[in-house]
C-alpha positions as CSV (number, residue, x, y, z in Angstrom):
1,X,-34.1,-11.9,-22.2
2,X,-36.4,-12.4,-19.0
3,X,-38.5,-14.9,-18.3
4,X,-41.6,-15.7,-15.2
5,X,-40.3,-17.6,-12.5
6,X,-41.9,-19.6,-9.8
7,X,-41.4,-18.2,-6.1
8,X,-39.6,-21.5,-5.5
9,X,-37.5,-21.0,-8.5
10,X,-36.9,-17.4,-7.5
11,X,-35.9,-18.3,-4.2
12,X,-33.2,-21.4,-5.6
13,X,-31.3,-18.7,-7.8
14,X,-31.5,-15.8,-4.2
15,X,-30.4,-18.6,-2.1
16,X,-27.2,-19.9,-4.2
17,X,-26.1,-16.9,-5.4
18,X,-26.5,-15.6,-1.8
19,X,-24.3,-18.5,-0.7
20,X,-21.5,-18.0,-3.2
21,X,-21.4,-14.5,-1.8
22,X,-20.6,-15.6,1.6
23,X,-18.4,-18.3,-0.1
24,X,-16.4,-15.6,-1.4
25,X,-16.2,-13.7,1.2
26,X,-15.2,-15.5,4.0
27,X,-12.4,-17.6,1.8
28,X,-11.0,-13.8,0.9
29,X,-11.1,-12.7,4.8
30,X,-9.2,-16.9,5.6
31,X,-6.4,-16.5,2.5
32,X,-5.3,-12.6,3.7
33,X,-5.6,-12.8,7.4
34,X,-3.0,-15.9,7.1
35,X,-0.1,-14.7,4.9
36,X,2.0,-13.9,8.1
37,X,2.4,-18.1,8.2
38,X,3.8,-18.1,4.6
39,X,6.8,-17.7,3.7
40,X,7.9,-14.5,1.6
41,X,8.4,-16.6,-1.6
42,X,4.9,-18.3,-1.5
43,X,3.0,-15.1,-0.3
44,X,2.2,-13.5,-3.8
45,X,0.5,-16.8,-4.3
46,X,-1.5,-16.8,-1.4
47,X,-2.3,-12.7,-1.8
48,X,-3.7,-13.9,-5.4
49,X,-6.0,-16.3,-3.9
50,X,-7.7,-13.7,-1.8
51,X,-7.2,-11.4,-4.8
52,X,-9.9,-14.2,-6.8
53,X,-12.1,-14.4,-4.3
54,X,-12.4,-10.9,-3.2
55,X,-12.8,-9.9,-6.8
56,X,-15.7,-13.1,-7.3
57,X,-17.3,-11.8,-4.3
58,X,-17.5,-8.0,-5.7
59,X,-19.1,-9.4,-8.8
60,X,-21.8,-11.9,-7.0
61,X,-22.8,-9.1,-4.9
62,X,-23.5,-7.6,-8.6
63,X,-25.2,-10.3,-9.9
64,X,-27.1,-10.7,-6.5
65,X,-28.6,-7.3,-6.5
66,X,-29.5,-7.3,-10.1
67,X,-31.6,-11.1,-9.5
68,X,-33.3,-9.2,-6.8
69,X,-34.2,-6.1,-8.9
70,X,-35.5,-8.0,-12.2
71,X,-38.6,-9.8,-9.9
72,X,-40.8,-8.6,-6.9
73,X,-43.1,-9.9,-5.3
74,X,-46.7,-7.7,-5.5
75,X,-49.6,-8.8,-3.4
76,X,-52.8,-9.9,-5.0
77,X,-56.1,-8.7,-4.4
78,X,-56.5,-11.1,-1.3
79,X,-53.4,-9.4,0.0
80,X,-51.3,-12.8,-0.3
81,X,-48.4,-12.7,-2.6
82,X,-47.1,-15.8,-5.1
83,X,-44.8,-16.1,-7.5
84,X,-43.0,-12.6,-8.1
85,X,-43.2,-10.3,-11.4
86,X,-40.7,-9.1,-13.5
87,X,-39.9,-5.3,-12.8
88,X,-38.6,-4.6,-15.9
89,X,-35.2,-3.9,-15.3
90,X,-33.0,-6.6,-17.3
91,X,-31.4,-9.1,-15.4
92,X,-27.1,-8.2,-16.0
93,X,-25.1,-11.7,-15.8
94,X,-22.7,-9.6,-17.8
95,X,-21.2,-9.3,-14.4
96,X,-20.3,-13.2,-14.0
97,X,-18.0,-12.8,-17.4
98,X,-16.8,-9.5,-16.3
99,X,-15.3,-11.6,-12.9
100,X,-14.4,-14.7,-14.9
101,X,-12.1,-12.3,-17.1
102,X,-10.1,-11.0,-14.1
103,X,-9.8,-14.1,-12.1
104,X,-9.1,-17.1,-14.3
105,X,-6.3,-15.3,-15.5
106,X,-5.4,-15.0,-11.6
107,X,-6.4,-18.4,-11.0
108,X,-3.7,-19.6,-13.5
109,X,-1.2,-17.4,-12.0
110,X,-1.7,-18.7,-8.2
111,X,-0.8,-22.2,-9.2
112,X,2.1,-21.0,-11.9
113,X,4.0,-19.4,-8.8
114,X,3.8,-22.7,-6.3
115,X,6.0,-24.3,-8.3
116,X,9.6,-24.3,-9.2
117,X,9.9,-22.2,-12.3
118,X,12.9,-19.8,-13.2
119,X,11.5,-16.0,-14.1
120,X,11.0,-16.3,-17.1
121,X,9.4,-19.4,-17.2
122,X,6.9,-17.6,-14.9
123,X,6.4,-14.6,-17.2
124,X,6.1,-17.1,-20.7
125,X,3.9,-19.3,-19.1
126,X,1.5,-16.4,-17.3
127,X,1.4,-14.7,-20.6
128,X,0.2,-17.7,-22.4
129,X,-2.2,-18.8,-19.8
130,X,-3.2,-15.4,-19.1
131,X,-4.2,-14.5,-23.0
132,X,-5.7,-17.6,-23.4
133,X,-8.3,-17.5,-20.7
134,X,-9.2,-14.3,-21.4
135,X,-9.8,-15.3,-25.2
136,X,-11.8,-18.3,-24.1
137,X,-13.7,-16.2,-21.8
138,X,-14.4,-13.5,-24.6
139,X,-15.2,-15.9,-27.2
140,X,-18.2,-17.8,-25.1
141,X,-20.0,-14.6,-24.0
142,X,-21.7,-13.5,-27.1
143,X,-23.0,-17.4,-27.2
144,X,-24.2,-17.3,-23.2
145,X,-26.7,-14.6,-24.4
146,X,-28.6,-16.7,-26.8
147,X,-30.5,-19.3,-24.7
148,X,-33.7,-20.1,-26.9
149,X,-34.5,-20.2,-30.3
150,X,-30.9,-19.9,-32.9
151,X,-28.7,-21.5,-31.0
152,X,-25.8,-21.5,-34.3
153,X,-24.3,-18.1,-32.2
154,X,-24.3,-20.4,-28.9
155,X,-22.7,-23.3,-30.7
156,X,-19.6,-21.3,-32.3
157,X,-18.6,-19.7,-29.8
158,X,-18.6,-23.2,-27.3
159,X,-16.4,-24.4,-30.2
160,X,-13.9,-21.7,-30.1
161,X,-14.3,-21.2,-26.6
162,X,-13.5,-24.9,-25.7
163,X,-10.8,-25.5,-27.9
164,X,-8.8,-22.6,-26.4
165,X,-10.0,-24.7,-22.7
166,X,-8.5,-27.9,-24.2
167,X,-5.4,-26.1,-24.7
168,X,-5.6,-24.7,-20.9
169,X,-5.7,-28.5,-19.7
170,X,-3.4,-29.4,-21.3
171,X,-0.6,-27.1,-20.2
172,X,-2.1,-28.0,-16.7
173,X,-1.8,-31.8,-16.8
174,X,0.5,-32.2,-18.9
175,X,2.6,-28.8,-19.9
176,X,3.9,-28.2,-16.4
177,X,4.5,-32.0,-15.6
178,X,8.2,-30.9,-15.4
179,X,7.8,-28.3,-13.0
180,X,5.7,-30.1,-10.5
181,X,7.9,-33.4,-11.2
182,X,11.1,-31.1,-10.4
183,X,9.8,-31.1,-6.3
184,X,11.8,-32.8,-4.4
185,X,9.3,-33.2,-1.5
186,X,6.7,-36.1,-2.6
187,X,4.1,-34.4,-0.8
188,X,4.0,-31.4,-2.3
189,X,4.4,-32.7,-5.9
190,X,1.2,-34.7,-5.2
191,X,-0.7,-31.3,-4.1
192,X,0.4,-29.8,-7.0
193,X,-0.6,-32.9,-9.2
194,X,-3.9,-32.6,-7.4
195,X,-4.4,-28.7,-7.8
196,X,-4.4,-28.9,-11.4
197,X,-6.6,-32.0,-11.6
198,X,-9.6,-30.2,-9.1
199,X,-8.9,-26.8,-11.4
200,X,-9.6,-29.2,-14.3
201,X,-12.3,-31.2,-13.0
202,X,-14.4,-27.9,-11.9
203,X,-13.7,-26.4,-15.0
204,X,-15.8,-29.1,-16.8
205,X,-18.8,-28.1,-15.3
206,X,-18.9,-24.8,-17.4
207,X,-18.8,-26.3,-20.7
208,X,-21.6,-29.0,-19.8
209,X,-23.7,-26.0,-18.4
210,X,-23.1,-24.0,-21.6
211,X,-24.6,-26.9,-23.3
212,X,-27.9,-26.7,-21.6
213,X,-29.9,-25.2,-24.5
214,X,-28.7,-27.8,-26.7
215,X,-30.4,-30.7,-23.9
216,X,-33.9,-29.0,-24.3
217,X,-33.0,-26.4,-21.6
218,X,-34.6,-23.4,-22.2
219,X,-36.2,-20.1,-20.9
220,X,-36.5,-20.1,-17.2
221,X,-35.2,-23.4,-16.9
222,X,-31.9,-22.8,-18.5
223,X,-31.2,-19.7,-16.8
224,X,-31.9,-21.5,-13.4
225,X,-29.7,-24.3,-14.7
226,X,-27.0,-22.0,-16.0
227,X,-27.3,-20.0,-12.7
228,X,-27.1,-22.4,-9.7
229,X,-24.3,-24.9,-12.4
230,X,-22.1,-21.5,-12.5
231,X,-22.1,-20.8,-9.0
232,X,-20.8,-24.8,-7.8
233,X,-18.3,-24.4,-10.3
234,X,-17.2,-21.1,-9.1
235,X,-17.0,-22.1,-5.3
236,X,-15.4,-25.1,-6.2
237,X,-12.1,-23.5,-8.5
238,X,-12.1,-20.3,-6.6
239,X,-12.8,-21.7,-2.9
240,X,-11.1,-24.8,-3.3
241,X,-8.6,-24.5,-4.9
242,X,-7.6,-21.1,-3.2
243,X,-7.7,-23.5,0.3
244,X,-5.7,-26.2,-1.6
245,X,-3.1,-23.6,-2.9
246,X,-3.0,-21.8,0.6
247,X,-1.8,-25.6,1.9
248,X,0.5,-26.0,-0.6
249,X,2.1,-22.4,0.4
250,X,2.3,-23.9,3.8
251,X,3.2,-26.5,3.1
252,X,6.3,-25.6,1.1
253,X,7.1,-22.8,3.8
254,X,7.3,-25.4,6.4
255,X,9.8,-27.0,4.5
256,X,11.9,-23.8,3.5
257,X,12.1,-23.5,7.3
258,X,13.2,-26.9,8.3
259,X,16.2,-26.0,5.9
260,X,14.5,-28.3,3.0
261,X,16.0,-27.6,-0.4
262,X,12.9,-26.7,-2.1
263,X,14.3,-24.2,-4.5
């Protein structure tokens, strides 16, 4: 459902999602052009974090384009122009869950290969990672399209949703203590440890902006809220973390060649 906004309004959506476009971009362009400095075992790793944000900025140029095609701006009869109109055609942020079922999966996975598990560790722990992110991020869309009025649909599926994310925070702080507590190089065990607590940390924004229509954040409000909220988030455990992952690579690399025993 559309709603009128103001030109300012308009303009605060344009300009973030605009920046989180070029956020993606660039950090995709950074993570690919510098796997020559990684070492082979760390590369996958660093390919997967230009793999995120490649795929993040395919979908905000999506979402971009379909902000700019719900409003325009039509000239009064003085010939000045205001706050723009809705065109008609629906505004898709089907697009943002689209992207968050391909790359939290992948985000997962980038952090699962810096550290020092056997094969089929790897494979158990992607699988249950993997499934489970893609069931959180199934089980909150049918609630993200219900913003006013019944909000019961919203509030289930944050429930299920966030439940399944509890379990994803779990297996990140605590879970795979033994894996990042098996490096032998303090420095890298305290990336690791600080990987999985930024993942964490800019995951909580999601669940607080899914709870915007329960504060009294509605119509145009919410989506502007739900919007810009998304888009920090995003940056944050897509950007961010892909640059801390890319100095963990680096970082363990530097040690393989030293002649470190960093398995």
């Amino acid at each position: 459902m559309m709603y009128d906004m103001t030109a300012s309004h308009f303009d605060l959506v344009y300009n973030v999602l605009s920046f989180s476009l070029a956020s993606m971009a660039a950090s995709t362009v950074f993570f690919w052009l510098r796997l020559s400095s990684v070492h082979e075992k760390y590369k996958s790793a660093l390919v997967i974090s230009g793999m995120v944000t490649f795929i993040a900025a395919y979908h905000y140029m999506r979402i971009f384009n379909s902000w700019v095609e719900a409003y325009e701006f039509v000239p009064n009869l003085t010939g000045n122009t205001k706050d723009p109109v809705l065109t008609g055609v629906p505004f898709n942020d089907a697009y943002r869950y689209m992207d968050w079922l391909l790359t939290v999966p992948l985000l997962l996975l980038e952090i699962i290969f810096c550290m020092n598990l056997s094969k089929e560790q790897v494979s158990s722990e992607a699988v249950s990672l993997g499934l489970s992110s893609a069931a959180m991020i199934a089980a909150g869309y049918p609630g993200e399209l219900v913003v006013t009025g019944n909000l019961s649909t919203r509030f289930f599926c944050f429930i299920f949703s966030f439940a399944i994310f509890l379990f994803i925070v779990y297996k990140l702080l605590i879970g795979l203590q033994n894996a990042v507590n098996s490096e032998t190089n303090e420095e890298v065990k305290a990336m690791l440890n600080q990987v999985c607590v930024v993942t964490v940390i800019s995951w909580c924004t999601y669940p607080v902006v899914y709870l915007f229509p329960f504060l009294g954040i509605s119509g145009a409000q919410a989506v502007i809220g739900i919007q810009c909220g998304y888009c920090a988030s995003d940056v944050i455990s897509k950007c961010g973390v892909g640059f801390l992952i890319y100095n963990i690579t680096i970082k363990k690399s530097a040690v393989l060649k030293a002649g470190g025993l960093l398995q």
